[in-house]
MOPAC internal coordinates of N, CA, C and O (Angstrom, degrees):
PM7 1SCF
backbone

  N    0.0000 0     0.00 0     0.00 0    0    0    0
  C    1.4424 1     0.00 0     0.00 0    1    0    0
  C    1.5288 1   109.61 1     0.00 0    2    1    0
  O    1.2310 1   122.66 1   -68.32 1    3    2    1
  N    1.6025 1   112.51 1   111.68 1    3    2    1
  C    1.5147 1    88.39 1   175.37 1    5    3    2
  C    1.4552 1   140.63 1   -90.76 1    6    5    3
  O    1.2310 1   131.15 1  -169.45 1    7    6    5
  N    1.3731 1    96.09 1    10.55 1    7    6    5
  C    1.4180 1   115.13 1   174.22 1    9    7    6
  C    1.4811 1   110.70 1   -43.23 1   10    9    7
  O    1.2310 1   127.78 1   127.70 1   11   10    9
  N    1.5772 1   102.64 1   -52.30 1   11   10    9
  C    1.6447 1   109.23 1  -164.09 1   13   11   10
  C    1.4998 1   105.61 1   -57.36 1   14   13   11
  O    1.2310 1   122.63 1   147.98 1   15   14   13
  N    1.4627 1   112.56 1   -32.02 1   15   14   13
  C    1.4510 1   115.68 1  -162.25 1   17   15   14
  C    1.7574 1   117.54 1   -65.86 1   18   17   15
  O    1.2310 1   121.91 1   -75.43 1   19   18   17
  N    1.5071 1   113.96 1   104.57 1   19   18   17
  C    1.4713 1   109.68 1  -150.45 1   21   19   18
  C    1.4971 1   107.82 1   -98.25 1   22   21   19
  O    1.2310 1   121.85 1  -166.11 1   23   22   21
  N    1.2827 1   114.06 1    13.89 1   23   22   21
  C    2.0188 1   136.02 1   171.44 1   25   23   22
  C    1.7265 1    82.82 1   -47.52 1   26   25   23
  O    1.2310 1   120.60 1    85.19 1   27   26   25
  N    1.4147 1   116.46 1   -94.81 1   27   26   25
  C    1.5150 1   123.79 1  -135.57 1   29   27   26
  C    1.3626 1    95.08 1   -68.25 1   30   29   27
  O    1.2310 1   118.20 1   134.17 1   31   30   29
  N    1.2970 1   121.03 1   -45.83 1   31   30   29
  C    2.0784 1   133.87 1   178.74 1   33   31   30
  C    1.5897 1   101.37 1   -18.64 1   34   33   31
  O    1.2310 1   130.93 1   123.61 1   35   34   33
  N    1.6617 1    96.51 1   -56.39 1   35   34   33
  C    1.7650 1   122.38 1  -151.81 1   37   35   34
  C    1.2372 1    94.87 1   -61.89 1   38   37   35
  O    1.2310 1   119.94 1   120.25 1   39   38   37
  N    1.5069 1   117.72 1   -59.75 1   39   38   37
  C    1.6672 1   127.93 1  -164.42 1   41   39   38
  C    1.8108 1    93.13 1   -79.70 1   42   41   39
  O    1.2310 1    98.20 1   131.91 1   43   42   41
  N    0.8867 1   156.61 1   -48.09 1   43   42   41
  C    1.5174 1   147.83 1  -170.26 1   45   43   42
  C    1.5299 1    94.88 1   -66.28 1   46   45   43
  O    1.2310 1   103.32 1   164.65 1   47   46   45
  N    1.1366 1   148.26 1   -15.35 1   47   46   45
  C    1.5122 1   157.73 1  -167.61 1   49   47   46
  C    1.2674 1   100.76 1   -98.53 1   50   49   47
  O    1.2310 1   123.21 1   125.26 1   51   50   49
  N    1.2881 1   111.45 1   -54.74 1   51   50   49
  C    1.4474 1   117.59 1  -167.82 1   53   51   50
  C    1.5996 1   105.57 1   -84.35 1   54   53   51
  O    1.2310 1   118.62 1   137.49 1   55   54   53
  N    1.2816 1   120.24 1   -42.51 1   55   54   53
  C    1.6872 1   108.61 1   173.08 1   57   55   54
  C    1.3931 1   121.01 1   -56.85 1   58   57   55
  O    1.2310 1   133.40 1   143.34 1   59   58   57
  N    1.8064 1    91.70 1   -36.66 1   59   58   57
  C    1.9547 1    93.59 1  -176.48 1   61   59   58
  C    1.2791 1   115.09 1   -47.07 1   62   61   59
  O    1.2310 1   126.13 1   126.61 1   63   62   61
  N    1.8013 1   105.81 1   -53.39 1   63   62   61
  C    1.4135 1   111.58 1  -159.87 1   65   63   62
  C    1.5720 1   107.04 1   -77.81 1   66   65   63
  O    1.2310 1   117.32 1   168.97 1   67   66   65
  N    1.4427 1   122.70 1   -11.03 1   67   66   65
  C    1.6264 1   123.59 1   167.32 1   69   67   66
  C    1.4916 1   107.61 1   -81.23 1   70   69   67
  O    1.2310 1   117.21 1   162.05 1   71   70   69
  N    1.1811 1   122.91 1   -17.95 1   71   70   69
  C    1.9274 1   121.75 1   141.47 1   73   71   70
  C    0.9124 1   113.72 1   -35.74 1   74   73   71
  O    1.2310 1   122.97 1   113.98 1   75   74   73
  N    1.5663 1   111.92 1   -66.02 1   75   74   73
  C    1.1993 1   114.64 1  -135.49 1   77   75   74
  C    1.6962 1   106.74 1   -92.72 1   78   77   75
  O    1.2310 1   119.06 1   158.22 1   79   78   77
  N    1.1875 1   119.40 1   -21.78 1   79   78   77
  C    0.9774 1   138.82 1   170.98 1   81   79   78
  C    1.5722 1   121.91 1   -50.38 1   82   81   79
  O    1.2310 1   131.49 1   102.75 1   83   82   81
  N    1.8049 1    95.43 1   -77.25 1   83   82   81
  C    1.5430 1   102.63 1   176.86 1   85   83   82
  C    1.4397 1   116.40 1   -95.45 1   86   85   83
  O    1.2310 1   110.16 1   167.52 1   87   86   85
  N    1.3370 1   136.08 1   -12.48 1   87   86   85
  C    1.4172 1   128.91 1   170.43 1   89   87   86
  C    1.3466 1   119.68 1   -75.24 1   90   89   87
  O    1.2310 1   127.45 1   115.62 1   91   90   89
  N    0.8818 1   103.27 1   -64.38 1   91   90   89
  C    1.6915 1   124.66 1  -167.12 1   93   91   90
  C    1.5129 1   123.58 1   -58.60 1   94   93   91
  O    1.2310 1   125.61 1   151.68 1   95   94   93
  N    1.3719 1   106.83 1   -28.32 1   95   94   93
  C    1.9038 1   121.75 1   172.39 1   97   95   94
  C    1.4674 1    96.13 1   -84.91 1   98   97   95
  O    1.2310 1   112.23 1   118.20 1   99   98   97
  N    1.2480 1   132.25 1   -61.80 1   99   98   97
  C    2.1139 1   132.75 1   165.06 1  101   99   98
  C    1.2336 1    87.17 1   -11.71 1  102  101   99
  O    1.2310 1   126.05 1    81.28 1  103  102  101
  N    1.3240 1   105.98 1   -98.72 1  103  102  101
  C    1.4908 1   140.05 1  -171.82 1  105  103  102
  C    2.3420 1    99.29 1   -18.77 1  106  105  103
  O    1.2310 1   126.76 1   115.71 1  107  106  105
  N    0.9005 1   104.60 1   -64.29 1  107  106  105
  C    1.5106 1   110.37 1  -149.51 1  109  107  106
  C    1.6407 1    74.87 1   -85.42 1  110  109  107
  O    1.2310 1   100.31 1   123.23 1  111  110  109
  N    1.2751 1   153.27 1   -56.77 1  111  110  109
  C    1.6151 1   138.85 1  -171.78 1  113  111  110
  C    1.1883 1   113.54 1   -48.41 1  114  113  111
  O    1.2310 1   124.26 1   132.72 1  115  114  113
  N    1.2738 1   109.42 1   -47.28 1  115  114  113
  C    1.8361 1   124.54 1  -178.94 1  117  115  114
  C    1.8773 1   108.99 1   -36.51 1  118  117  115
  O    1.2310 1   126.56 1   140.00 1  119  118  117
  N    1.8542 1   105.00 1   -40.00 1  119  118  117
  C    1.1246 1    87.13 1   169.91 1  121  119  118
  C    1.2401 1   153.86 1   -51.07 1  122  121  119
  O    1.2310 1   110.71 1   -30.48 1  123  122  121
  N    1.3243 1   135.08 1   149.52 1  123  122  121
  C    1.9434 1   114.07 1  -172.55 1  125  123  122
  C    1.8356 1    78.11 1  -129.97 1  126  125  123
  O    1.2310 1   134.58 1   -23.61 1  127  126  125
  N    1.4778 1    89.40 1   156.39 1  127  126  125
  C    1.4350 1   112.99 1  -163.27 1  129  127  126
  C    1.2841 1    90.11 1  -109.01 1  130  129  127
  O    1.2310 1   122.32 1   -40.22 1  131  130  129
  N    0.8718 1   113.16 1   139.78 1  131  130  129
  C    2.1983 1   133.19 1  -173.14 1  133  131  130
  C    1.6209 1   101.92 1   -80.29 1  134  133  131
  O    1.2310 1   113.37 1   121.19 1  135  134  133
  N    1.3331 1   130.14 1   -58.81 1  135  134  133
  C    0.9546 1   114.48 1   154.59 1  137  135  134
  C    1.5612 1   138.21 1  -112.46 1  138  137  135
  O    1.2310 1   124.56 1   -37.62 1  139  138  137
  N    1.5420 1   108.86 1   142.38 1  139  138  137
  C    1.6465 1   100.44 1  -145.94 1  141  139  138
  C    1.7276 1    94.10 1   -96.00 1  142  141  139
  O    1.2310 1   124.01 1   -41.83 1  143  142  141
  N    1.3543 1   109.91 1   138.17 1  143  142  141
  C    1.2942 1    98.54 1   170.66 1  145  143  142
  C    1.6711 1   143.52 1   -75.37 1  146  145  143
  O    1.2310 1   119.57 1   -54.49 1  147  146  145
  N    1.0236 1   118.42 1   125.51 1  147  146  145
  C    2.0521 1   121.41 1   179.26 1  149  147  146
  C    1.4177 1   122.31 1   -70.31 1  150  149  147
  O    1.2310 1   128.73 1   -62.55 1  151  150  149
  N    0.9124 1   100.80 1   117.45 1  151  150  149
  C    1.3130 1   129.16 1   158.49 1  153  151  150
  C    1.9536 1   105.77 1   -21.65 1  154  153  151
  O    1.2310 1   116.65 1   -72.30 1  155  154  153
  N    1.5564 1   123.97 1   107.70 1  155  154  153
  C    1.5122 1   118.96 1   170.90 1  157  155  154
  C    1.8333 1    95.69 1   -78.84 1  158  157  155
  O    1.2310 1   139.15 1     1.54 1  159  158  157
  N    1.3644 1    80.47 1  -178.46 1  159  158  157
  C    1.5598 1    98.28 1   163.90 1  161  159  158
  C    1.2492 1   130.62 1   -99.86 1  162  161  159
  O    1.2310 1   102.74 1   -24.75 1  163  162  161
  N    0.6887 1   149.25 1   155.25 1  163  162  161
  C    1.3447 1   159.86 1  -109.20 1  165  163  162
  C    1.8227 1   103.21 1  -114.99 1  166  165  163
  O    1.2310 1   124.32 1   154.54 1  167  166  165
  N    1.4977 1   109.32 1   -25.46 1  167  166  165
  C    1.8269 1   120.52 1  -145.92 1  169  167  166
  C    1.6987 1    69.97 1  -110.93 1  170  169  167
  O    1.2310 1   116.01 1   -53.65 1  171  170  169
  N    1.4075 1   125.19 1   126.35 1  171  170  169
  C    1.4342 1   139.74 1   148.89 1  173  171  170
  C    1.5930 1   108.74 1   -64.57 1  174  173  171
  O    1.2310 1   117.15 1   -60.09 1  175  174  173
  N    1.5923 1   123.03 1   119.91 1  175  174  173
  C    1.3489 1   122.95 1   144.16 1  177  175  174
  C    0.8602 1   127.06 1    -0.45 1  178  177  175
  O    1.2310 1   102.27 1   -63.67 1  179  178  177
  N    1.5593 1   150.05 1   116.33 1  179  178  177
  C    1.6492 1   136.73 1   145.77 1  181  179  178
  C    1.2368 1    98.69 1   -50.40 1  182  181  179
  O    1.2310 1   125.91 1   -34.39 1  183  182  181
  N    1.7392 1   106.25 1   145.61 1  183  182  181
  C    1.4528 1   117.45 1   170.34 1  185  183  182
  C    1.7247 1   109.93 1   -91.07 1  186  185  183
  O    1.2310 1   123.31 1   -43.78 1  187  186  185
  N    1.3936 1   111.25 1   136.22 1  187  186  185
  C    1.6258 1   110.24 1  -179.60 1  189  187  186
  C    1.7452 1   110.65 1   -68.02 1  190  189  187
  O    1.2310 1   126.04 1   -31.58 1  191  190  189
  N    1.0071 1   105.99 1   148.42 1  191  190  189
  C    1.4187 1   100.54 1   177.99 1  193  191  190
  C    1.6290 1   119.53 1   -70.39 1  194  193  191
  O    1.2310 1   118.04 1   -25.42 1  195  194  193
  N    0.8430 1   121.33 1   154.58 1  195  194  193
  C    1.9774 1   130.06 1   167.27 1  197  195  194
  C    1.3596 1    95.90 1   -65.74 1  198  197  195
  O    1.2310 1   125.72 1   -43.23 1  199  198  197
  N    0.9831 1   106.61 1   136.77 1  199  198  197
  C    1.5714 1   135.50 1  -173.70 1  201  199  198
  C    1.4708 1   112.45 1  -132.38 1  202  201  199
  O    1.2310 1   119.34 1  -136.84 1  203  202  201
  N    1.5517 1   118.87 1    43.16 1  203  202  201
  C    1.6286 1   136.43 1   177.88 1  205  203  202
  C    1.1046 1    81.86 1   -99.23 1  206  205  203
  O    1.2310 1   130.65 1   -34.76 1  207  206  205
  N    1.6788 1    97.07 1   145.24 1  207  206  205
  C    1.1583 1   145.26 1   164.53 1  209  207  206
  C    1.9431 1   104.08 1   -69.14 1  210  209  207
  O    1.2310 1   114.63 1   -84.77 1  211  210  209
  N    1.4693 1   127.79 1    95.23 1  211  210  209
  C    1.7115 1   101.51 1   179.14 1  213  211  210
  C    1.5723 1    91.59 1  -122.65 1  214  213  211
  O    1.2310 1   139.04 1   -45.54 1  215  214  213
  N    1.6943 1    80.69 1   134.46 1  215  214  213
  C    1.6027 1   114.76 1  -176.33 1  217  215  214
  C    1.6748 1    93.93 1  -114.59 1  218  217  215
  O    1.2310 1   120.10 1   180.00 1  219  218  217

């Protein structure tokens, strides 16, 4: 059965995760975001009050 045989398993495990490791984070940082996000201020909005009618 060559399932059991855990030689090639080990190394296909171990190359993936040396993919996945050093290619793939390069690769996905490299991106630049189109629009960059700003900085708010610091002071939160007052919230307006509800202005329902309660009957």
């Amino acid at each position: 059965m060559p399932q059991l045989n855990p030689a090639p398993w080990f190394a296909i495990l171990v190359f993936s995760w040396l993919v996945f490791l050093t290619i793939i984070p390069t690769k996905v940082m490299a991106h630049s975001f189109m629009n960059e996000p700003s900085t708010q201020s610091a002071e939160k909005p007052k919230p307006e009050p509800w202005n329902w009618p309660w009957h």
